[in-house]
N, C-alpha and C positions, 0 to 999 in steps of 0.2 A: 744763297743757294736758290737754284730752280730745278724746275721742272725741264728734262732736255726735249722730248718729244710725246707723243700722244697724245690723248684726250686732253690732259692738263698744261700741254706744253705751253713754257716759260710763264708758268705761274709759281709765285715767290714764296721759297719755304721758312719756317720760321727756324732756329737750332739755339736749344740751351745756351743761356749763359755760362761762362767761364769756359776753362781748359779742358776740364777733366771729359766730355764729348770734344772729338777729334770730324765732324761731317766730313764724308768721301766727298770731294770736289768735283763740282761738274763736270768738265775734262776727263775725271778717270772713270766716272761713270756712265759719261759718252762713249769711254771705250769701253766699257763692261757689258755694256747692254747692244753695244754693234756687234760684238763677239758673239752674244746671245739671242739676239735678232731672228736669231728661225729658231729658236727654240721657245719665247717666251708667249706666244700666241695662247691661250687658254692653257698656260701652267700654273701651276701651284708653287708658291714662291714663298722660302722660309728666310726670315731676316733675321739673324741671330745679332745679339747688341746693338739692336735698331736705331737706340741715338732718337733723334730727329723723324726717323721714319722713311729716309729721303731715298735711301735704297729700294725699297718696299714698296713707295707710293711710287716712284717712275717703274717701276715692274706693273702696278696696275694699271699708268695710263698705257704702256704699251701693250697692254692688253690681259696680262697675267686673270686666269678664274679666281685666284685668291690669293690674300697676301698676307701670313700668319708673323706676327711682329714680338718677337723677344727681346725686353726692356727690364732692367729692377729701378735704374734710377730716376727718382722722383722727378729733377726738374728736366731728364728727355723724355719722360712718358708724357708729361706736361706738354713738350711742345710737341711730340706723336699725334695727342690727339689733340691740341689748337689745328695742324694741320692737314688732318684728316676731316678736321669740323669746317675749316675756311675751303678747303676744295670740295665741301659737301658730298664726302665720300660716307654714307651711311649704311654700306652693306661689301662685301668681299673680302670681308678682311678679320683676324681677331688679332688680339692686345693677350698677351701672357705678362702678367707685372710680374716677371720671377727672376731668379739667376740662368744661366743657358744650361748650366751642368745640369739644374733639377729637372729646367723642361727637358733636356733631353733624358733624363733618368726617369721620368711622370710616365703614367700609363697612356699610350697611342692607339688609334684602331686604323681601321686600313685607309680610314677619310684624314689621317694623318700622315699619309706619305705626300711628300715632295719632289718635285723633279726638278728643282731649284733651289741649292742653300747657300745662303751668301752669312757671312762673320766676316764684322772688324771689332775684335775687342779693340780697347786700349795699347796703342804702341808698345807702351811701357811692360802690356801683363804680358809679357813673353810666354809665361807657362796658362795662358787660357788659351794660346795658338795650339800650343800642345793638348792638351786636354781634351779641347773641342772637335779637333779632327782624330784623336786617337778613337773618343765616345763613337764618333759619325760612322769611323772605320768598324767600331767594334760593334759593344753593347744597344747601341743605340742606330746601326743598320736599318732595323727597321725603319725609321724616319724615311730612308733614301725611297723613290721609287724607283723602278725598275730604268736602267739610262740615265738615272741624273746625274747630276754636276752640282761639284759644292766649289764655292768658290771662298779662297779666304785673301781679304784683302790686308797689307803686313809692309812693314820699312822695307825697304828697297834691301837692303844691308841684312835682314836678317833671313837667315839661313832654316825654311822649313825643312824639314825630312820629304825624301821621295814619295813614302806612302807612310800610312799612317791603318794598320789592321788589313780592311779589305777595299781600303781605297786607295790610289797610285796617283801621284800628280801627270796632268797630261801636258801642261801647257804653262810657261812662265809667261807673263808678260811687265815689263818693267816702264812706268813714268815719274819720271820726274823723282823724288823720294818715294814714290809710292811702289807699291808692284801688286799683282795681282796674281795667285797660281790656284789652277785649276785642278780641279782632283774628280775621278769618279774610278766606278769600280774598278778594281784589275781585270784585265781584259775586257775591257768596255770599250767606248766610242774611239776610235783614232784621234791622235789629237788635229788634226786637218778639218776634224767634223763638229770643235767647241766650238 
């Protein structure tokens, strides 16, 4: 894994041992972040099942103000922060070592909104797909700031719902096994404008 552009570009990220972390592939994160490209200049950028961080860290070189990283397991927060320590990244960013449901269920103030939420759990946990965008749409709203975009990265093959409370997918994009669907509020951005 690298870094695809910005300050850090094509510097080499480190990613947990074994299976159980799946790292978003360069490839689909070149496309996530070209997609994103006029929008990530000074946003606030939520990684939900950070892994590795790799999502998160290319949000900051391409300029993101901050990059808030939700991780619970041991050996990706481990390499989270090897690799925020080897690109000598010491300030933009926090580490939540929790589960996604709690942070998003934990108390927020308004320097907790985002205008940028990316989630890949697990292929397998099918039901944190659900979970984690019904909470976004719902109880946990506030998280969103005003115009964001959540983006959940998911198998090619599996079938999210249109929306999910008060947010509506606006935009599929499919590679390879991977796919990517974009979601923000109902009646929000066109999708012409992710």
């Amino acid at each position: 894994m690298r870094i695809i552009a910005g300050e850090y570009r094509s510097r080499v990220l480190a990613a947990p041992a074994g299976m159980s972390t799946r790292p978003t592939s360069d490839r689909l994160r070149e496309t996530l972040f070209n997609v994103l490209a006029p929008r990530i200049a000074g946003a606030r950028f939520l990684d939900l099942y950070a892994g590795s961080g790799a999502v998160g860290i290319e949000a900051l070189s391409r300029g993101a103000s901050i990059a808030t990283f939700v991780e619970r397991a041991a050996p990706a927060l481990k390499a989270l922060r090897a690799n925020l320590a080897a690109l000598r990244i010491e300030a933009g960013f926090t580490i939540h070592a929790t589960g996604v449901a709690a942070f998003l269920r934990g108390p927020r103030s308004a320097a907790a909104e985002f205008d940028l939420v990316f989630l890949d759990p697990p292929y397998e946990a099918e039901e944190e797909y659900e979970a984690t965008l019904a909470l976004l749409g719902g109880e946990a709203a506030g998280f969103l700031a005003a115009g964001a975009v959540v983006i959940a990265e998911h198998r090619r093959k599996f079938g999210l719902e249109e929306s999910y409370g008060a947010i509506a997918r606006t935009r599929l994009l499919k590679q390879g096994d991977a796919a990517l669907s974009f979601f923000a509020r109902a009646g929000g951005r066109p999708q012409n404008e992710l």
